[in-house]
Wavefront OBJ file of the C-alpha trace (Angstrom):
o trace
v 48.782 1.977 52.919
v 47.846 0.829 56.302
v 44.197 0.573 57.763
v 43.895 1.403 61.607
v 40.009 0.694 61.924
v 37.395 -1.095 60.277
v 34.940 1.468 60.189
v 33.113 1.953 56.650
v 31.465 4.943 54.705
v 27.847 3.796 53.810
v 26.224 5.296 50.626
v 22.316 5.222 50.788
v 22.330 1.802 48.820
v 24.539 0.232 51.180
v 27.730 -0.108 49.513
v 30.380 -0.229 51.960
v 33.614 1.199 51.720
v 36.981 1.037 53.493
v 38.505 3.998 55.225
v 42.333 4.534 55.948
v 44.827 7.204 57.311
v 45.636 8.281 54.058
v 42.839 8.371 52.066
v 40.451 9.483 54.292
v 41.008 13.339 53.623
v 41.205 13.027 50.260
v 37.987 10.837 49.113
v 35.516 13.110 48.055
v 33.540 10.899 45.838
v 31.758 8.654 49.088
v 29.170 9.882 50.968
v 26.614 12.612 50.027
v 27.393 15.665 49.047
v 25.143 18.331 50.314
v 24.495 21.300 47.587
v 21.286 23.454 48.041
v 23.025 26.151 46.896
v 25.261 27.034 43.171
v 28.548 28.643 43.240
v 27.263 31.123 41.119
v 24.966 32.691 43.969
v 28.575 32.880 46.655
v 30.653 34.398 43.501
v 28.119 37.130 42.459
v 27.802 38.254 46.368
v 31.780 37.972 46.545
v 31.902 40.484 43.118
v 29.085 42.717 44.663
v 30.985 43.150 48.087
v 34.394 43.424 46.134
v 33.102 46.142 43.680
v 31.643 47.867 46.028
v 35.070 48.101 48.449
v 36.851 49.232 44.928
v 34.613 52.324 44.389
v 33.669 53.190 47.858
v 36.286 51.900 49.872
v 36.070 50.017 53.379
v 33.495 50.931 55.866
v 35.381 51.377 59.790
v 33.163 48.673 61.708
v 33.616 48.846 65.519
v 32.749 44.840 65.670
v 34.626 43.284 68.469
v 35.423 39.784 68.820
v 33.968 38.037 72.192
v 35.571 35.925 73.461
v 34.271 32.928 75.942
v 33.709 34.199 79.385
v 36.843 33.058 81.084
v 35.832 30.437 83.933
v 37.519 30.013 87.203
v 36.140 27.460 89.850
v 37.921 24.987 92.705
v 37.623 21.633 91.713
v 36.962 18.822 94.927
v 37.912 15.653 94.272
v 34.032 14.577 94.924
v 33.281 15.503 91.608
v 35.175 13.198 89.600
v 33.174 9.838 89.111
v 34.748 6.564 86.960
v 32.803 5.757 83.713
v 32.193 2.457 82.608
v 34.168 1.130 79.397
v 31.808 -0.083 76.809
v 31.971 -2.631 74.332
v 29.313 -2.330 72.886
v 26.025 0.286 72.024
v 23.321 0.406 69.299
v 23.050 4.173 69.840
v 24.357 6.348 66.726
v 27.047 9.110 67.491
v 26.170 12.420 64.780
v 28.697 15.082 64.587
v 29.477 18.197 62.829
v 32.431 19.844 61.881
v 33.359 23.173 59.676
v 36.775 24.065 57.954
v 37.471 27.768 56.511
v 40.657 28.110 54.336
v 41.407 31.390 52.579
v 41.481 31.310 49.082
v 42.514 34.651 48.514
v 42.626 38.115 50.698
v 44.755 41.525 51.243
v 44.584 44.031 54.564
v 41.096 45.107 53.567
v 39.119 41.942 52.509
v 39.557 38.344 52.585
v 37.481 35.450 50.257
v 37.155 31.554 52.299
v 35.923 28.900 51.662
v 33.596 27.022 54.385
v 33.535 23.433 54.078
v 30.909 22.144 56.818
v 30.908 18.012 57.015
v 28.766 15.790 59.122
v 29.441 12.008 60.025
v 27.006 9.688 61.550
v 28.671 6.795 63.602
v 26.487 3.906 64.565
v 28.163 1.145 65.452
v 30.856 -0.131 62.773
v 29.480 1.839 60.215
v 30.226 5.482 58.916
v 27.775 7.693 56.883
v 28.547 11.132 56.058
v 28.045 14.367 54.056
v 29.678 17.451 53.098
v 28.562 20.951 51.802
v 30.908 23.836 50.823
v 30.021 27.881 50.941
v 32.327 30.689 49.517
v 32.736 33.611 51.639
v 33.112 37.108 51.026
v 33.999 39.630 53.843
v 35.024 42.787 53.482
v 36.842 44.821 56.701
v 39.962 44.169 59.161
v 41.110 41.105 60.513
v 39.476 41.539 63.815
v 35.813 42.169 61.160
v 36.819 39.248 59.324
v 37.686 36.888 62.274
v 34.082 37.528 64.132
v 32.385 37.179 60.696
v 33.501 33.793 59.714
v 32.901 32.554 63.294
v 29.464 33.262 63.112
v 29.018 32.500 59.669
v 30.631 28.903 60.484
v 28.260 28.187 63.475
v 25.630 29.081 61.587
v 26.534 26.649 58.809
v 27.052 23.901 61.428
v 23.832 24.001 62.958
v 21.721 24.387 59.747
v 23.377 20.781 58.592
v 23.130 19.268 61.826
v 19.080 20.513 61.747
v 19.155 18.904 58.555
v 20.641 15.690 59.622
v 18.864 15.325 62.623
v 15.878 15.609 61.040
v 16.219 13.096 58.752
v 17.672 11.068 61.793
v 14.668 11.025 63.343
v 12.406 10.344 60.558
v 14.017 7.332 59.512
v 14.640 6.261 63.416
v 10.918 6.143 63.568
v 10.715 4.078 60.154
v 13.458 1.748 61.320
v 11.716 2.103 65.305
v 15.241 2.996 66.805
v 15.088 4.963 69.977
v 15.638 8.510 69.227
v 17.216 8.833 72.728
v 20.059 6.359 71.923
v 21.212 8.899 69.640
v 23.743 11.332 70.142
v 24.446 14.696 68.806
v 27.890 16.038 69.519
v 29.041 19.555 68.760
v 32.555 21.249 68.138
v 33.169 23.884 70.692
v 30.925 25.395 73.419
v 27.226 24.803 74.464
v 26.665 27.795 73.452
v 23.135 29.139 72.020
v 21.724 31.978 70.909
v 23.360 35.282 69.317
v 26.314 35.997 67.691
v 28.937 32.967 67.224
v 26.863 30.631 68.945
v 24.560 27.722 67.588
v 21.303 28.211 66.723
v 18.454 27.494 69.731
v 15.857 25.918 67.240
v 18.867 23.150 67.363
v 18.957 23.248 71.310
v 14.925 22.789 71.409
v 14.719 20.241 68.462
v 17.000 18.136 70.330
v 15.176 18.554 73.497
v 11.705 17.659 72.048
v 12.921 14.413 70.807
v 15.348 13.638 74.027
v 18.379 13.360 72.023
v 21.645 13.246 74.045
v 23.229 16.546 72.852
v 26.837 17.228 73.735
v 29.342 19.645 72.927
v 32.868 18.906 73.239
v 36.202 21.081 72.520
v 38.980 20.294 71.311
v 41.019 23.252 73.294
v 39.260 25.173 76.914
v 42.028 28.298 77.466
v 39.056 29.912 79.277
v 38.480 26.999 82.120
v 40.960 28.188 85.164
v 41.119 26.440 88.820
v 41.091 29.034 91.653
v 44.985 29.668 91.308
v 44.474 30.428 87.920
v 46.194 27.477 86.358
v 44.673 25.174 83.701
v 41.718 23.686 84.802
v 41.714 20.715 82.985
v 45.317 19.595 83.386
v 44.256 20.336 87.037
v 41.727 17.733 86.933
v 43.622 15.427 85.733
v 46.126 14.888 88.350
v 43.280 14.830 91.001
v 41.746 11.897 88.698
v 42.201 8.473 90.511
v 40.657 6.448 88.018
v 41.638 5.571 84.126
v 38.492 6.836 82.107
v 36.188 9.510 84.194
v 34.204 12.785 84.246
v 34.436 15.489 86.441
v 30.481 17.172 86.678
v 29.744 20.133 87.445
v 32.433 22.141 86.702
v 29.853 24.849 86.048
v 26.077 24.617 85.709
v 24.275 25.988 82.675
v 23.236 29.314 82.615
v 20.925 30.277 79.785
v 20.970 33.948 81.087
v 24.914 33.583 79.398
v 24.132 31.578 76.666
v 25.463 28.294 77.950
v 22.638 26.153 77.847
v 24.778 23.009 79.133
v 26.442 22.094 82.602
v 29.958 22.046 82.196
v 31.594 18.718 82.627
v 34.983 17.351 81.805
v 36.267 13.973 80.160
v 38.393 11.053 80.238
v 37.113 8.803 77.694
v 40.137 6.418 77.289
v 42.545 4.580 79.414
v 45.304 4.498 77.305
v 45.141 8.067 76.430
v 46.031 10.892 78.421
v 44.165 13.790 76.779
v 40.651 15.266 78.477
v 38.244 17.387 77.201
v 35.123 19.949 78.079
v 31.992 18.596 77.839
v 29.469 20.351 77.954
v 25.733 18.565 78.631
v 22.480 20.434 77.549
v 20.345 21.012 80.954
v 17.616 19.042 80.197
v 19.712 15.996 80.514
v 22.025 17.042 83.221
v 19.377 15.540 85.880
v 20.328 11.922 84.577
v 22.884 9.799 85.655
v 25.874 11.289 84.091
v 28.058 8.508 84.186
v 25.111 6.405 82.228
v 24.963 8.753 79.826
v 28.638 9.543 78.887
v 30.195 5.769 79.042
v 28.658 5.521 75.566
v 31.554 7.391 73.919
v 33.958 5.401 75.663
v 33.092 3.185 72.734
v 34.008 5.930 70.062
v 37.425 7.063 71.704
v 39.113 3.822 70.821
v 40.366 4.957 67.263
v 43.917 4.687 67.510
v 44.342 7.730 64.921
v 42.546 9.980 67.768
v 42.630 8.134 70.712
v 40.343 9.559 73.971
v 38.797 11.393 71.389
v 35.252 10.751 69.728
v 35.671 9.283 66.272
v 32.957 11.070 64.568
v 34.337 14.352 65.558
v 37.500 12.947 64.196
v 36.236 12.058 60.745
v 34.204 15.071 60.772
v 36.996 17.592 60.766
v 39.074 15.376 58.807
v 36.036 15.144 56.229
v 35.818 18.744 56.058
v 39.586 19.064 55.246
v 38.892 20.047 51.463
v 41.898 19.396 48.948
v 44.699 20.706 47.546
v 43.510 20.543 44.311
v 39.117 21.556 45.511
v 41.073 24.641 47.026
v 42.617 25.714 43.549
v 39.525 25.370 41.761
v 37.448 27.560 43.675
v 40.615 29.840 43.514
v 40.401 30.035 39.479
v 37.130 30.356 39.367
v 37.138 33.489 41.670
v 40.620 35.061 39.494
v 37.466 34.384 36.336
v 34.766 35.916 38.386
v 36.823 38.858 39.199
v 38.655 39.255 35.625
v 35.226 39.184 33.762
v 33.939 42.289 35.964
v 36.806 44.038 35.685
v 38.541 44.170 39.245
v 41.160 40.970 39.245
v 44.322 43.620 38.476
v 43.036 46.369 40.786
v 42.301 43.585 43.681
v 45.464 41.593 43.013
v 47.474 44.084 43.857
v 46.462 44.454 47.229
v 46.752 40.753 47.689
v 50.183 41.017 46.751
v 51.135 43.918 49.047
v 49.781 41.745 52.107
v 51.350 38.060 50.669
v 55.483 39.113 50.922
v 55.662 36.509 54.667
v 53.994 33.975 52.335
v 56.310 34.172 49.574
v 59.175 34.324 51.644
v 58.039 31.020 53.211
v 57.906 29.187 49.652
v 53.583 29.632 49.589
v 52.047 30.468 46.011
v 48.604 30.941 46.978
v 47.075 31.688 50.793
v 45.700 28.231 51.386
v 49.035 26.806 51.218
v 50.232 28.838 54.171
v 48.171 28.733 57.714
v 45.151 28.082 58.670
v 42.372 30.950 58.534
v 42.866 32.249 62.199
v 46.424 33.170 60.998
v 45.797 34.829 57.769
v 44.451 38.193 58.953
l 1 2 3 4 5 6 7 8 9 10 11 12 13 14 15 16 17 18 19 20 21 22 23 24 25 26 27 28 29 30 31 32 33 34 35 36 37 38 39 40 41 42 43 44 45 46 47 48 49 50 51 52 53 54 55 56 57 58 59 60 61 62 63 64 65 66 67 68 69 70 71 72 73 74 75 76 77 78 79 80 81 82 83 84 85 86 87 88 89 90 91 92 93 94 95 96 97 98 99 100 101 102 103 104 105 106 107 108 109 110 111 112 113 114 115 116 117 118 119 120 121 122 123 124 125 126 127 128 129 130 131 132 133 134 135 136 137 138 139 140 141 142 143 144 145 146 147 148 149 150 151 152 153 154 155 156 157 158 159 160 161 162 163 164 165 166 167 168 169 170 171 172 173 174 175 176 177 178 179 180 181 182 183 184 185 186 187 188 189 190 191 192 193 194 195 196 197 198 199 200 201 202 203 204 205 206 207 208 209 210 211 212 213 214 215 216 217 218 219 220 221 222 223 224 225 226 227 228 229 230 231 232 233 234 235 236 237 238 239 240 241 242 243 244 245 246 247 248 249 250 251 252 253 254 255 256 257 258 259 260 261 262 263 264 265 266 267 268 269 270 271 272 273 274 275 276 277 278 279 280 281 282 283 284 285 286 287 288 289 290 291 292 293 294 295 296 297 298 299 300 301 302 303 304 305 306 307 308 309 310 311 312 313 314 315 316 317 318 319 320 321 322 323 324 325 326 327 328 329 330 331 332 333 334 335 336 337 338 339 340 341 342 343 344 345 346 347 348 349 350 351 352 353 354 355 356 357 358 359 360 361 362 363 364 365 366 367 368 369 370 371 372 373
């Protein structure tokens, strides 16, 4: 077993706790686990939708899915400015992450499971959480698709409230400087409405100055003027080895995006950039001060250019094998005891012949959710 970074999981008493490549997925017993909620609530919901679609039938929904606004701008060479490499910060670096995997669905209806994990980084040391939600939706894929988007931004910016709030409380106890800490997203700056993070996160972050980021892992809608890949076409106008290109786009809270549009080269050895988007009430800072911080977080050699707390966020929110298979008996129970396992079943089956055929048993074994519909 081999150990690329000393970072450490820290339990509330201070126990420390090594993390490697190939346990770090599968330890669910560190950290804190998150629960406000019992299984029993998500499974009686899931048999109330379920019955309901066996006596009644599926309601047509006209939901569409909306997309990003697809973003094309000319990019001057002006704009990109070098960072400075850190080597050291006694800022923290929060993140939040959310995995859905299906557990079981047909044509009509699907059941998930939403695994949302957050992971505070402050200098060598790793704290973290997890909570888990079972999800019932009942329509088409395009229904289903929109539904768990929302549903999973939703659950990502309750637990980062959450976090950040107790963040701040014990910043003040410990008298940390709130504004040394960093919040950073998965995705878009994005606030307000459907599939989009909640604005009560937007404003708490505001009110305390917290640096509040939001950085994607993929940007198909960012286009230069010819219509080619904006990012890749940033990068070969870059003349230095870690930078940031600001603004691509300024925030427009009109459109939801409540963050200018920047993007990222956090490492020199690595040749992947990202969006970044900054919230507007921080855009009127020095931008280069305030994003050479995470050149001290992109350093992990497992996800190199890339911040390490959104790393072991969505790696923390990977649930198991063996998690996935017992929420998966517990719904065939659920189901069985009111009578609609056989009835259900067989529409799973009628929809599961391309997993069988590729050796899967059950649906989390196959893709990921955005390829189960």
């Amino acid at each position: 077993m081999t150990c690329f970074l000393a970072f450490f999981i820290r339990k509330k008493h201070k126990t420390a706790f090594c993390i490697s490549k190939n346990t770090v997925c599968s330890t669910t017993v560190l950290g804190r686990v998150q629960m406000n909620y019992t299984l029993e609530g998500d499974l009686a919901e899931m048999e109330q939708k379920l019955k309901f679609y066996v006596d009644k039938g599926r309601v047509a929904s006209g939901a569409e899915i909306r997309d990003e606004p697809m973003i094309s701008v000319k990019i001057t060479p002006s704009l990109i400015k070098p960072l400075r490499s850190l080597d050291s910060f006694s800022g923290s670096f929060i993140a939040v992450d959310c995995s859905t995997r299906t557990l079981k669905r047909a044509n009509n209806w699907g059941i998930y499971l939403m695994r949302v994990s957050c992971v505070t980084v402050k200098e060598r040391a790793v704290d973290w959480s997890y909570s888990e939600r079972v999800c019932t939706v009942v329509g088409d894929a395009h229904t289903r698709r929109s539904y768990l988007q929302d549903f999973r931004i939703e659950l990502e910016s309750q637990v980062a409230l959450n976090t950040l709030t107790e963040a701040i409380s014990n910043s003040y106890l410990e008298l940390d400087d709130v504004r040394s800490m960093y919040l950073i997203l998965d995705g878009g700056g994005y606030f307000g409405g459907e599939r989009k993070f909640r604005v009560a996160l937007y404003e708490e972050c505001k009110k305390h100055g917290i640096n509040l980021l939001a950085i994607s892992k993929n940007s198909p809608s960012l286009h230069d003027d010819k219509g080619r890949d904006l990012l890749s076409t940033t990068y070969m106008m870059a003349t230095y080895d870690i930078w940031a290109c600001h603004p691509v786009q300024k925030a427009d809270k009109d459109k939801s995006l409540y963050g200018d549009i920047a993007i990222v080269k956090l490492c020199a050895d690595s040749p992947h950039v990202f969006r970044c988007d900054i919230m507007d009430y921080l855009a009127q800072n020095d931008i280069c001060e305030l994003l050479s911080p995470l050149t001290i977080v992109s350093k992990d050699p497992r996800c190199l250019g890339y911040p390490i707390s959104l790393y072991l966020a969505h790696e923390f929110s990977t649930p198991s094998n063996s998690m996935l298979l017992f929420y998966h008996d517990q719904i065939e129970e659920k189901l069985s005891d009111a009578g609609l396992l056989e009835t259900l079943r067989r529409e799973e089956r009628v929809c599961s012949f391309a997993d069988e055929i590729h050796g899967a048993k059950y649906a989390f074994e196959w893709e990921w959710w955005d390829d189960q519909f």
